[in-house]
N, C-alpha and C positions, 0 to 999 in steps of 0.2 A: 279090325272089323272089315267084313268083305265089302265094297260099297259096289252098286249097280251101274253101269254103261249102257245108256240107251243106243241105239245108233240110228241113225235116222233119217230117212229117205226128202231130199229136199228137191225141189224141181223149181225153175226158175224157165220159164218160154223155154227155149228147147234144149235146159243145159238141166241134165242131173244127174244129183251127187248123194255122199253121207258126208253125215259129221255124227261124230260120237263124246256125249257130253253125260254127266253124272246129273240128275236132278237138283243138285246144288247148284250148277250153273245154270239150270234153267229160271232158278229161284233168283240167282242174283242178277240175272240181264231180264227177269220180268220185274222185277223192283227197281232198278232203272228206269224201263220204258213206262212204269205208272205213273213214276216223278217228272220223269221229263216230256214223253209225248201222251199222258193219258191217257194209256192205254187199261182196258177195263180190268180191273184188280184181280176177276172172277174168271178170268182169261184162261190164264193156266192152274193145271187138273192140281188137286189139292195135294199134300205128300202123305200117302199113307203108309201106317208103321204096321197095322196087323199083318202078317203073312207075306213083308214086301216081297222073299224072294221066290215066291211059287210064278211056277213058269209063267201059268196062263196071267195072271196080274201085272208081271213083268210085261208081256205082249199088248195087255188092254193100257198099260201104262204107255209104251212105248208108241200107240197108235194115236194115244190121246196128244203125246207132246207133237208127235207129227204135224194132226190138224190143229194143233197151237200154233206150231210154226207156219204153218201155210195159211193162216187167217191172219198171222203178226204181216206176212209178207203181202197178202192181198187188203191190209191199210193201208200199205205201203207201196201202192202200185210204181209211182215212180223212181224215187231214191228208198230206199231203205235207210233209218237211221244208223250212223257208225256205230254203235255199239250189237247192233242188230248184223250187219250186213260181217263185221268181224267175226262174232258168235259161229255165224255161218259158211265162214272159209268165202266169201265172196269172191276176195283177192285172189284166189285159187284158182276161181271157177268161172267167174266172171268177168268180161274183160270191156 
């Protein structure tokens, strides 16, 4: 089965990047950060199975996880959690 690649425009103060993740990884570092920092369960966009792979869903998918991620990262104004800030290529990017 063909699975989906979002890719995904992250900005951090004046450093920006992509990272490119399947919705399963968004699933399973948003089930971490519910358990461990409380982060609000409702957070990220639900997984929807009708029609996942038509363009325009894929785009309105792909812009939803964006400002997912950039709402995880403005909780997190200081440190990003390690499970968070890895997801993200920090290491990469960030110095």
């Amino acid at each position: 089965a063909l699975f989906q690649v979002y890719i995904i425009q992250v900005s951090v103060g004046s450093h920006q990047w992509t990272v490119k993740h399947r919705y399963s990884d968004f699933h399973d570092l948003h089930e971490k950060l519910v358990s461990e920092k409380k982060i609000d369960k409702n957070l990220l966009p639900p997984k929807k199975i009708i029609g996942k792979n038509s363009k325009s869903l894929v785009e309105k998918r792909q812009k939803e996880l964006e400002v997912y991620l950039q709402t995880l990262l403005s909780k997190f104004p200081v440190t990003a959690p390690k499970v968070l800030s890895h997801f993200l290529h920090f290491h990469l990017y960030v110095s």
